[in-house]
C-alpha positions as CSV (number, residue, x, y, z in Angstrom):
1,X,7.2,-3.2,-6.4
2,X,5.1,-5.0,-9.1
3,X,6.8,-7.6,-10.8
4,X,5.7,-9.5,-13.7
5,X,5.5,-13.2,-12.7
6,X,8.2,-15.1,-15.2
7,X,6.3,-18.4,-14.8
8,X,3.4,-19.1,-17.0
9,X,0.6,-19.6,-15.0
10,X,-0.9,-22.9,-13.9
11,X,-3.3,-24.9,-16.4
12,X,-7.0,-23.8,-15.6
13,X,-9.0,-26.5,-13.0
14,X,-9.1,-27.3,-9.4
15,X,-6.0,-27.1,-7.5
16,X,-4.5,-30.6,-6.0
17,X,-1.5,-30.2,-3.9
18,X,-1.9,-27.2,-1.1
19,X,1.1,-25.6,-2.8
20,X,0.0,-25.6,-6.3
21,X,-3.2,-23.6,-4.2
22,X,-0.5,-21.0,-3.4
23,X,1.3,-21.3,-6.3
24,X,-2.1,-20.3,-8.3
25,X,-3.3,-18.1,-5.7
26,X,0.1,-16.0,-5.9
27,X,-0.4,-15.6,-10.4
28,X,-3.8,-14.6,-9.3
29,X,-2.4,-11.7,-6.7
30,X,0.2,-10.9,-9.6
31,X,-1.9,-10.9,-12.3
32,X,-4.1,-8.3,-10.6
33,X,-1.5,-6.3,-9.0
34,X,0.0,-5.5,-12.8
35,X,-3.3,-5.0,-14.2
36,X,-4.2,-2.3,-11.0
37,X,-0.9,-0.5,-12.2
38,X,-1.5,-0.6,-15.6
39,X,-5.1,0.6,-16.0
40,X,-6.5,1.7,-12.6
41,X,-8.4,0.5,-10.0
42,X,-11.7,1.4,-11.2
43,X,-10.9,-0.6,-14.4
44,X,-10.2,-3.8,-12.9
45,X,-12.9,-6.7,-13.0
46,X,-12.5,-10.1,-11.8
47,X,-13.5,-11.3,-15.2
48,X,-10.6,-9.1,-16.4
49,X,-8.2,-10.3,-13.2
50,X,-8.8,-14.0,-14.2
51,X,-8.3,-13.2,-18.2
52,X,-4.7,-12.0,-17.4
53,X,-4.1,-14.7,-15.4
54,X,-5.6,-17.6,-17.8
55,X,-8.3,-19.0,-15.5
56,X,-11.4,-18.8,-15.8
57,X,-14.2,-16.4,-13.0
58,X,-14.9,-20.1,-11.5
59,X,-11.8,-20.4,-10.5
60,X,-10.7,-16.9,-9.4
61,X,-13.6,-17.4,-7.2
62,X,-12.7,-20.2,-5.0
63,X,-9.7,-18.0,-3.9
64,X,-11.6,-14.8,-3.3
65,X,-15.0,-14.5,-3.0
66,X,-14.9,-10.5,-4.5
67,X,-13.2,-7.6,-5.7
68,X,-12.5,-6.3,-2.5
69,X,-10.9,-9.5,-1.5
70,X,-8.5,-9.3,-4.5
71,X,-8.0,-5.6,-3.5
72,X,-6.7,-6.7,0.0
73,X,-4.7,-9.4,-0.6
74,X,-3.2,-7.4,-3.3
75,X,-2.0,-4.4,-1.0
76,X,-0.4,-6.7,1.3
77,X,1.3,-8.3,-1.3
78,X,2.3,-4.6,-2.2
79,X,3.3,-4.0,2.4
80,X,5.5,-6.9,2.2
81,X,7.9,-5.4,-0.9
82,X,7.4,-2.4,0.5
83,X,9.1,-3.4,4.0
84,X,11.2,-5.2,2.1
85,X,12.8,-2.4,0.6
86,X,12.7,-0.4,3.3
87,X,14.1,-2.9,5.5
88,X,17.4,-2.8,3.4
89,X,18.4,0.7,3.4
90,X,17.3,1.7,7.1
91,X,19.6,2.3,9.0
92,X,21.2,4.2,12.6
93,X,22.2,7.5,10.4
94,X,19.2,8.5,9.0
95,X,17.8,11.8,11.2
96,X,14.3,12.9,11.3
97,X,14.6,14.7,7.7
98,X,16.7,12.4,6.4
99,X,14.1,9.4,7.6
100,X,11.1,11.7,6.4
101,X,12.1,11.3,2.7
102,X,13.8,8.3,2.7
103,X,10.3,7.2,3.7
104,X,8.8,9.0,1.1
105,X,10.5,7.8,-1.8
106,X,9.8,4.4,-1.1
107,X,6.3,4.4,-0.4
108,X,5.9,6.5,-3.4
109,X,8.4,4.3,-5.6
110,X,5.8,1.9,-7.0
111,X,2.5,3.9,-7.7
112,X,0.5,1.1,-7.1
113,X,1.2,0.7,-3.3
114,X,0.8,4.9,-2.9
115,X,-3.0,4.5,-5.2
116,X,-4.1,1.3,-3.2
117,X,-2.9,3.8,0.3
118,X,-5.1,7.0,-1.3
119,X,-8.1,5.6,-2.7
120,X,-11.1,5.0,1.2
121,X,-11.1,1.2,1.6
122,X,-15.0,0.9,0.8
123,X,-14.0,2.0,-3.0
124,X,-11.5,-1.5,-3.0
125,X,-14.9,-2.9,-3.6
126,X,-18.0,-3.2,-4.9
127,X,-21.2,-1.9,-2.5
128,X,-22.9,-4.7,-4.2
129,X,-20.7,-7.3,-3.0
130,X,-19.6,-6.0,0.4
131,X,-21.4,-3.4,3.0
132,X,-18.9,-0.5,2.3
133,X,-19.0,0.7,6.0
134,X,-18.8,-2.9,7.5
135,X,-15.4,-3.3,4.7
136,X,-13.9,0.1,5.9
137,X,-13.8,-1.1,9.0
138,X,-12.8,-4.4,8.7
139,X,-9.8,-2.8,6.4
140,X,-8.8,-0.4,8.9
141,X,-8.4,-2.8,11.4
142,X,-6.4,-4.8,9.3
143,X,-4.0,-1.9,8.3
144,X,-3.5,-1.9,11.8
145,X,-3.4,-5.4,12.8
146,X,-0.1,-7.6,12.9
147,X,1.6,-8.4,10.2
148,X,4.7,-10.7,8.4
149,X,7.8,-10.4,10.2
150,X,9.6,-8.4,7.9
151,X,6.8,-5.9,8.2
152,X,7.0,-5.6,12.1
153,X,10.4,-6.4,11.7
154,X,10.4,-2.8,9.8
155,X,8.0,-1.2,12.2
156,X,10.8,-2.0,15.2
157,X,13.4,-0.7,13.5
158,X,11.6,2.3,13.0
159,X,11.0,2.3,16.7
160,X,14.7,2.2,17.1
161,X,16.1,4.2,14.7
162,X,13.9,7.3,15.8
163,X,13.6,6.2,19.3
164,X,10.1,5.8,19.7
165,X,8.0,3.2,22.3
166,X,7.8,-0.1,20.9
167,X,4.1,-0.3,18.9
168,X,4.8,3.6,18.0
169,X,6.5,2.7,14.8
170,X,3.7,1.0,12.8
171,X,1.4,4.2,14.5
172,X,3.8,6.5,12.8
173,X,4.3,5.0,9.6
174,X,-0.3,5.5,9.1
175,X,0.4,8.8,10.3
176,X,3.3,9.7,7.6
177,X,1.0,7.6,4.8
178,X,-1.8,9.8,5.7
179,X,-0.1,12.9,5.8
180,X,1.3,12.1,2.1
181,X,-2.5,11.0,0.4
182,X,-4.0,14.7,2.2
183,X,-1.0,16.4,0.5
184,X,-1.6,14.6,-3.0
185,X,-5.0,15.7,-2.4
186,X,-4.2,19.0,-2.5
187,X,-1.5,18.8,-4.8
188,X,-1.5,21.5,-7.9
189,X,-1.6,21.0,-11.6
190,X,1.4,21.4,-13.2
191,X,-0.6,23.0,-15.7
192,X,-1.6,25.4,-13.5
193,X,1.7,25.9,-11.2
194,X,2.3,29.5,-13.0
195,X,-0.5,30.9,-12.2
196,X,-0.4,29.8,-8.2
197,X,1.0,32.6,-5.8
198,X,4.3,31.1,-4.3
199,X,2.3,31.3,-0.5
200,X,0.6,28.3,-2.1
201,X,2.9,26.3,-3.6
202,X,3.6,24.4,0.1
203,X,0.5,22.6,-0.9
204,X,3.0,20.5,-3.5
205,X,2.1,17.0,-2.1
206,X,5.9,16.2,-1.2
207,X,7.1,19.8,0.2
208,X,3.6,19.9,2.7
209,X,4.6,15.9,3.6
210,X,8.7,17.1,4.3
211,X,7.5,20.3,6.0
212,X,5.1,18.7,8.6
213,X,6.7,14.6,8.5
214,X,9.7,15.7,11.1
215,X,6.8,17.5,14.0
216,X,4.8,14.4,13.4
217,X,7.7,12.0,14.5
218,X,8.5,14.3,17.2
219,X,4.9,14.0,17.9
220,X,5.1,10.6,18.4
221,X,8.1,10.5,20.4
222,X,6.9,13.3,22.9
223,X,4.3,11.0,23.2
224,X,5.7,8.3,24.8
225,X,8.0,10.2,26.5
């Protein structure tokens, strides 16, 4: 989902126009975005955002006033191609299973979208710059807040496709992402895989996710029948 911006970026100083603001704000976004992927979270700096991007920490600043700020606007950069994608294959055919890892492939398509999903919102930060528990929550509340059309447009057609209430699909979608980060958490080395007895090897990240996502949308269904 991470696509290297083909423009160069915008000659370092204040922005003028309120879309040269966007237009800077988006390299910014990019520039971190590719730089997440590349090396890691925990490797990623603002002075190291702004150095990809060719600006200086001045200027990253008056668009985010931290790392954690970067972080966010970064995965929703990362939600909108993800419903993007998803919004173009969906469709009235796919069953439970079918929607299960159809679901699965997508969100796990661009590692950068499943890491920013796996790693607790109050490490998108810094503790210096942000109260970690005040950030997790105001992170959670955005996961489930409203979002771009084409995101809720996504979430309805979920609803539709697998005939839940209207409001269940976005409720099912943080259930499915959280099912697949507690089964990468107790994914097994490859390394190991020989020596794990086959009563364990459920625990793969994807066959735990396929095994339990169907009963979770049925879940969800039952629940608003």
């Amino acid at each position: 989902m991470v696509e290297p911006a083909d423009d160069k970026p915008l000659k370092p100083g204040r922005a003028i126009s309120g879309q040269e603001k966007a237009e800077r704000r988006d390299v910014l976004v990019k520039a971190a975005a590719e730089q997440m992927l590349e090396e890691g979270l925990e490797c990623v700096t603002i002075g190291s955002i702004a150095k990809r991007a060719g600006y200086s920490k001045g200027t990253l600043y008056l668009y985010f006033q931290s790392k954690a700020e970067i972080v966010t606007a970064v995965y929703d950069y990362e939600l909108e191609a993800w419903a993007e994608e998803i919004d173009a294959v969906l469709n009235d055919s796919l069953g439970d299973e079918a929607f299960c890892e159809f679901f699965w492939t997508v969100s796990k398509r661009d590692g950068l979208f499943f890491q920013l999903l796996a790693i607790p919102p109050s490490g998108w930060g810094n503790s210096s710059e942000e109260n970690p528990d005040r950030f997790r929550k105001k992170t959670l509340q955005q996961l489930r807040s409203q979002k771009t059309p084409r995101v809720l447009g996504v979430f309805a057609k979920m609803e539709s496709i697998l005939r839940l209430r209207p409001g269940d699909g976005r409720y099912l979608a943080l259930v499915l992402w959280a099912m697949m980060v507690g089964g990468a958490a107790m994914d097994v080395d490859e390394v190991m895989e020989r020596q794990v007895p086959d009563r364990f090897k459920l625990l793969k990240a994807k066959d735990f996710y396929l095994r339990y996502g169907s009963m979770a949308i049925a879940s969800v269904r039952d629940k608003g029948s």
